[in-house]
Backbone as JSON, one array per atom type, in Angstrom:
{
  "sequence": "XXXXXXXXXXXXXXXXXXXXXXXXXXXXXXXXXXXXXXXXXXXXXXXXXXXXXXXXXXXXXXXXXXXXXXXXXXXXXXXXXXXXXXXXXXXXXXXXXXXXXXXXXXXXXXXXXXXXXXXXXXXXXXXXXXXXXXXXXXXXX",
  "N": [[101.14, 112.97, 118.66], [100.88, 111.13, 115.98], [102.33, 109.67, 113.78], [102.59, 108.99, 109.94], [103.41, 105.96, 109.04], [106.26, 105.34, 106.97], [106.08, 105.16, 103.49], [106.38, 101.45, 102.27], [107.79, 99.23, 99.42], [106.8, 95.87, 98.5], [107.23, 92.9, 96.81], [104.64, 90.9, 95.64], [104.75, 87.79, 94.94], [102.35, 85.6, 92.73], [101.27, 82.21, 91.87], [99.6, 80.06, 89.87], [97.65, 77.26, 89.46], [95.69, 76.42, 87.6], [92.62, 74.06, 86.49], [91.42, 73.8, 83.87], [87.88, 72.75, 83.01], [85.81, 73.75, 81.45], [86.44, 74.68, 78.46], [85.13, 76.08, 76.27], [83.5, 77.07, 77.87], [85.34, 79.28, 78.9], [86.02, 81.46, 77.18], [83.66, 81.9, 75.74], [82.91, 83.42, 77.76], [85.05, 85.5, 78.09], [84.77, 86.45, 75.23], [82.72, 87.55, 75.63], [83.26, 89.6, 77.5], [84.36, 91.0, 76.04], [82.8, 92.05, 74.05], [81.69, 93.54, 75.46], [83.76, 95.91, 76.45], [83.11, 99.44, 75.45], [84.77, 101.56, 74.44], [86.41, 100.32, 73.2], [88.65, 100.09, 70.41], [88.05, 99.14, 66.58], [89.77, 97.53, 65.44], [91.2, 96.68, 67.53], [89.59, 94.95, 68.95], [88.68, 93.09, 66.91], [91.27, 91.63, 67.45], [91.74, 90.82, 69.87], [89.56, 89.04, 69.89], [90.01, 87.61, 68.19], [92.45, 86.33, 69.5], [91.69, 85.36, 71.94], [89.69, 83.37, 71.39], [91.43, 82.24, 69.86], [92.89, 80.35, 71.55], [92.69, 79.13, 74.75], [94.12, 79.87, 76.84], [94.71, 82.67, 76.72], [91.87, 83.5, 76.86], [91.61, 82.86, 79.31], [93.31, 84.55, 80.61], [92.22, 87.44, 79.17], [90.24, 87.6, 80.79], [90.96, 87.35, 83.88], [92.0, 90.03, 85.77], [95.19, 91.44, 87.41], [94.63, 93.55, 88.86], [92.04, 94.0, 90.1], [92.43, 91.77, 92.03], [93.05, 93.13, 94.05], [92.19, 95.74, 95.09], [90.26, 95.95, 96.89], [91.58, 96.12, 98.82], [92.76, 97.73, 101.98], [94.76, 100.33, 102.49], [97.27, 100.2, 100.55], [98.4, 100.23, 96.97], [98.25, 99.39, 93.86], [101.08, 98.81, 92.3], [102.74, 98.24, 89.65], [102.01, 95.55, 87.74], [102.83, 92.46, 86.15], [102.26, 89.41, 84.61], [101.18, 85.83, 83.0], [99.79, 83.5, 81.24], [99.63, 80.05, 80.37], [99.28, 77.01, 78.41], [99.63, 73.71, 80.22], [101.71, 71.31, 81.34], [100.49, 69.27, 83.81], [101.32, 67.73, 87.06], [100.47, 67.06, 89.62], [102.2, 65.0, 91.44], [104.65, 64.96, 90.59], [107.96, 66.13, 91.64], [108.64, 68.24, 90.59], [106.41, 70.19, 90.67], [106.81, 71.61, 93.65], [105.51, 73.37, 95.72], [107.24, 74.47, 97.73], [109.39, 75.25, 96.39], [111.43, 77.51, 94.86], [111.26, 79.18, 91.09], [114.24, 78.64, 90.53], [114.75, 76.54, 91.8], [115.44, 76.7, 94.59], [114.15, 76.79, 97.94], [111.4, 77.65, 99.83], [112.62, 78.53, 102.23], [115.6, 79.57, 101.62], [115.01, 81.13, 99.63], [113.74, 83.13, 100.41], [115.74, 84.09, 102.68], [118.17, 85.05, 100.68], [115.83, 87.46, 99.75], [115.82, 88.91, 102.0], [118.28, 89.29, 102.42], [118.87, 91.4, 100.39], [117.15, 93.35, 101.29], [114.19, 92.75, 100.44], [111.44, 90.72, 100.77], [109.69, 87.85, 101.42], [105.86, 87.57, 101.17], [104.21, 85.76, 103.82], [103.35, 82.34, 103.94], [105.3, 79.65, 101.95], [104.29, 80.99, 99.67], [102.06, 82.02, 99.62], [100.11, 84.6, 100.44], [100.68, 86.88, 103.57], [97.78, 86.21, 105.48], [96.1, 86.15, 103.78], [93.16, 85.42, 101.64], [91.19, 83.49, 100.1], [90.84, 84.25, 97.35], [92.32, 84.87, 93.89], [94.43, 84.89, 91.03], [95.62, 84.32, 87.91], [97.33, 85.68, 84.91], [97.3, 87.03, 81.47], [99.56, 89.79, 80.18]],
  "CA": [[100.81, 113.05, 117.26], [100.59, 110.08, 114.81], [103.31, 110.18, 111.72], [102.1, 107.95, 109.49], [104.4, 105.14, 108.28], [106.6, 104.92, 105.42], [105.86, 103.92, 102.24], [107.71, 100.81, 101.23], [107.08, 98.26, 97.95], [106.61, 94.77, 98.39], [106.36, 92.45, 95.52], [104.28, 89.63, 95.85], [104.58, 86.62, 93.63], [101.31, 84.39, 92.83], [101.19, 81.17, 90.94], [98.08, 79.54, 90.16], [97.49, 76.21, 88.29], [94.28, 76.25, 87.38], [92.0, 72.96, 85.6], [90.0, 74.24, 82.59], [87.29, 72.12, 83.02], [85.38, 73.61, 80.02], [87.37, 75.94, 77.98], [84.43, 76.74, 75.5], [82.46, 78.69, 79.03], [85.92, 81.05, 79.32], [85.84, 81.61, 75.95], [82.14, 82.87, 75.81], [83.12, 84.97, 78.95], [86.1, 86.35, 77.53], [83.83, 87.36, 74.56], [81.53, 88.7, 76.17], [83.78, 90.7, 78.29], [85.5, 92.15, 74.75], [82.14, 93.08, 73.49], [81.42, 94.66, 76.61], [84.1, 97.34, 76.16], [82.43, 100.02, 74.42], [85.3, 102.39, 74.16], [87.75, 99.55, 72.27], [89.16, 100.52, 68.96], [87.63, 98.2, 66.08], [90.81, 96.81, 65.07], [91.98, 95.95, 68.89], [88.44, 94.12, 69.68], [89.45, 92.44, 66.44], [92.85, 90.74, 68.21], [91.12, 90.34, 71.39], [88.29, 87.78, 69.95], [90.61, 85.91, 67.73], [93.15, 85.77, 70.09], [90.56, 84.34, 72.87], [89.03, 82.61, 70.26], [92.26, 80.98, 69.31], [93.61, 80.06, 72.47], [91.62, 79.03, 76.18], [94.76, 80.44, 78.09], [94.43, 83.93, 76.44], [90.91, 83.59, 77.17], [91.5, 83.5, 80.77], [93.95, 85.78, 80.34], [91.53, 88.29, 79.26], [89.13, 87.73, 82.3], [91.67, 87.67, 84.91], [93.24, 91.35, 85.99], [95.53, 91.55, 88.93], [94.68, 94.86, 89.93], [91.02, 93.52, 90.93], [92.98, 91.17, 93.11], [93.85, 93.99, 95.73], [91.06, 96.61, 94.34], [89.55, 96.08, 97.98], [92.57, 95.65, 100.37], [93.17, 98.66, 102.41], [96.31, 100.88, 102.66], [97.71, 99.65, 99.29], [97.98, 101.03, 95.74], [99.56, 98.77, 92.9], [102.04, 99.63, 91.77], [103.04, 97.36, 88.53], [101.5, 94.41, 87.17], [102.47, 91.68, 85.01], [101.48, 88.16, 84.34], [101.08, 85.47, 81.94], [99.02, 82.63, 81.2], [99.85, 79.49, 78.89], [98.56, 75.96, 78.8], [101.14, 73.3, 80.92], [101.12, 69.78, 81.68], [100.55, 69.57, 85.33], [101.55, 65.85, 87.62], [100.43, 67.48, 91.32], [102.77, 64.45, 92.31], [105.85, 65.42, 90.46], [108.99, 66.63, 92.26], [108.64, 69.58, 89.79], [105.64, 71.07, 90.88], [106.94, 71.53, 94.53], [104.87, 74.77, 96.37], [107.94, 75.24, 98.54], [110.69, 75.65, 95.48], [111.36, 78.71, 93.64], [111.94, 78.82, 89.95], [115.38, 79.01, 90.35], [115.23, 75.36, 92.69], [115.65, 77.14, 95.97], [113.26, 76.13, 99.13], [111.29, 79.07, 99.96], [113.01, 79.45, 102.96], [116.44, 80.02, 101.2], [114.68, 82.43, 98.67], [113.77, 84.5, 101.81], [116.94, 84.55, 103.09], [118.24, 85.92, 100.19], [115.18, 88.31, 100.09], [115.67, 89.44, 102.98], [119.89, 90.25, 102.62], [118.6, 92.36, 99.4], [116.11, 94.14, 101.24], [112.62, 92.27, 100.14], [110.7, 89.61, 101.66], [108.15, 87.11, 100.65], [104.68, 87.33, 101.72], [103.51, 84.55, 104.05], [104.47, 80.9, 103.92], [105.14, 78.63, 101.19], [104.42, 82.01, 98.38], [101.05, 82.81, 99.81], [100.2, 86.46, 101.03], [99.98, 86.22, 104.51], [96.43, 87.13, 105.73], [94.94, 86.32, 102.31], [92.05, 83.75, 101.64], [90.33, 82.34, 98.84], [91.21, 85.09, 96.1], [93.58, 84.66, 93.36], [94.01, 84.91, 89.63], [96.51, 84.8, 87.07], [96.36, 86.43, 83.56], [98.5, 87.49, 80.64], [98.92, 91.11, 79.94]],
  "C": [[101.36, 111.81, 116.57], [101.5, 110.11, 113.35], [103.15, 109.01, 111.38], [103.64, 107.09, 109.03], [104.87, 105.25, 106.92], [106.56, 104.38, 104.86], [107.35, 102.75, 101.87], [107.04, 99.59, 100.17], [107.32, 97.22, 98.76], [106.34, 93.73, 97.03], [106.28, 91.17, 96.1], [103.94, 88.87, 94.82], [103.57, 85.71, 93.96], [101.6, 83.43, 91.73], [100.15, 80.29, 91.08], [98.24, 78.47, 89.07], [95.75, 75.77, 88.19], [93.57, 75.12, 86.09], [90.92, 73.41, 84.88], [89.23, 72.85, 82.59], [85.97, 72.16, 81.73], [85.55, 75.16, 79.28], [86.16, 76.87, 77.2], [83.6, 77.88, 76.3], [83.82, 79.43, 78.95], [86.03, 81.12, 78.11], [85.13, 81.87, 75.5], [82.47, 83.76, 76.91], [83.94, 85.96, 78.7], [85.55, 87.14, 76.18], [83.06, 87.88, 74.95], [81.75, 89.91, 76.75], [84.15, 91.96, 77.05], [84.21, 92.93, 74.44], [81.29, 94.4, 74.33], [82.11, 96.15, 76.73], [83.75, 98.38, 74.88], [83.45, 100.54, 74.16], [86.17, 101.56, 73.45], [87.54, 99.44, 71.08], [88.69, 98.86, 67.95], [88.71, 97.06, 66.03], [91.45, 95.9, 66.49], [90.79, 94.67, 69.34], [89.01, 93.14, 68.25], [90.24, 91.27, 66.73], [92.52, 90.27, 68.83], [90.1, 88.75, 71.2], [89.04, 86.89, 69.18], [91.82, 85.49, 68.6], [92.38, 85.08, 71.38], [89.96, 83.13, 72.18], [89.97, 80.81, 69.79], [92.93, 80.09, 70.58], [92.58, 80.11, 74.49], [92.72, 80.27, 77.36], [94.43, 81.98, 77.9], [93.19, 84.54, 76.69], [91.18, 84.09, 78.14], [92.29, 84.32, 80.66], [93.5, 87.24, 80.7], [90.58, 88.31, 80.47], [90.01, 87.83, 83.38], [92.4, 89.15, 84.87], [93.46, 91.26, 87.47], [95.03, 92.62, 90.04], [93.2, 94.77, 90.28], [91.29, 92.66, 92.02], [93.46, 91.78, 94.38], [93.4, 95.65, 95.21], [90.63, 97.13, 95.95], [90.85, 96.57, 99.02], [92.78, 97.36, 100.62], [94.54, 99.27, 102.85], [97.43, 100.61, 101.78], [97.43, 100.05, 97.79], [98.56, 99.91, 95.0], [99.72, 99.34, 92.38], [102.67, 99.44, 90.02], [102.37, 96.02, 88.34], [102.02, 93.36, 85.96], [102.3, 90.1, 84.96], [101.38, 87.39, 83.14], [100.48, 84.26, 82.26], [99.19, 81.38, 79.85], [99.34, 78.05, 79.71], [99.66, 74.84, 79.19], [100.78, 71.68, 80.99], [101.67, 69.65, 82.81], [100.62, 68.16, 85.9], [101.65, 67.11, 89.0], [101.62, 66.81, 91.6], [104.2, 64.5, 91.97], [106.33, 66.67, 91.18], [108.63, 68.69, 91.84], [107.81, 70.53, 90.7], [105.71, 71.22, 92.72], [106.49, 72.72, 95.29], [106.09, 75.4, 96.55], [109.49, 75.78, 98.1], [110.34, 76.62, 94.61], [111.52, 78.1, 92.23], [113.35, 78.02, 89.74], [116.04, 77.31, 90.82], [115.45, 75.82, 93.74], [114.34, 76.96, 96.5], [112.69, 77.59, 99.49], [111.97, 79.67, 100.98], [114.78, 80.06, 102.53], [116.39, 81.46, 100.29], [114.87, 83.37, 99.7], [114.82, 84.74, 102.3], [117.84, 85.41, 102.14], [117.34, 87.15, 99.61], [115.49, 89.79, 100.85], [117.14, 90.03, 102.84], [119.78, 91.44, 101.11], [117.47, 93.39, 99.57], [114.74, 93.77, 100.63], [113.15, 90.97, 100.78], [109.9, 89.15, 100.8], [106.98, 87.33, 101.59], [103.94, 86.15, 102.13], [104.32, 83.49, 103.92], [104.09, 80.0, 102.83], [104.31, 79.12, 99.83], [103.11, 82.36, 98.63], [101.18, 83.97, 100.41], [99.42, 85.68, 102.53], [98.83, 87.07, 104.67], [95.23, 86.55, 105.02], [93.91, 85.58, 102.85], [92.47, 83.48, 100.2], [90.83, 82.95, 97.53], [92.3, 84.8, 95.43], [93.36, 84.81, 92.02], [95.23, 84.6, 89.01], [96.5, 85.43, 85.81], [97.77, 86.59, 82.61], [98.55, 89.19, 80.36], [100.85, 91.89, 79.93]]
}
């Protein structure tokens, strides 16, 4: 007989730098999406279009949700979600923007090590999920 495995959490951190190439298309998509919800309260659709309106990141924002990011994947529920989205000034070739450093300045493989003596892990190498592909998002919310 078969006993299924125990549940345990994982949290997996994404970071996405994404090049608005023309803010005014997510910004018609992000409206379009608002007037798409029929069931949203006048006053909230309101917020939603001038805050898209006023801002490209909030745009995407609104079009990106995580929990379509792992909607499909099997044997997995999410659990929590949050996210944010603001506009940055990005140099690929600066030190800064280094894949394999945490926030904090740690190398990912130091993060993992302390990960790992606190009981969590990272997913994959260098902050990807291992397995993944192509999929990804970020959002505010």
């Amino acid at each position: 007989m078969n006993t299924p495995e125990a549940s345990r959490f994982v949290r997996l951190r994404v970071e996405l730098v994404l090049e608005v190439g023309d803010g005014d298309a997510v910004t018609r998509a992000a409206l379009r999406r608002i007037a798409s919800e029929s069931g949203m309260p006048d006053a909230e659709r309101a917020h939603a279009e001038s805050a898209v309106t006023d801002d490209t990141a909030e745009a995407l924002a609104y079009l990106v949700d995580p929990f379509d990011l792992v909607s499909d994947v099997p044997g997995i529920e999410l659990q929590q979600a949050s996210w944010t989205c603001e506009q940055i000034d990005y140099d690929p070739d600066s030190p800064e923007w280094d894949i394999d450093e945490d926030d904090d300045g740690e190398t990912g493989e130091e993060a993992d090590d302390e990960d790992e003596e606190a009981g969590t892990a990272e997913c994959g190498e260098g902050g990807r999920p291992a397995g993944g592909g192509p999929r990804g998002a970020g959002g505010s919310g």
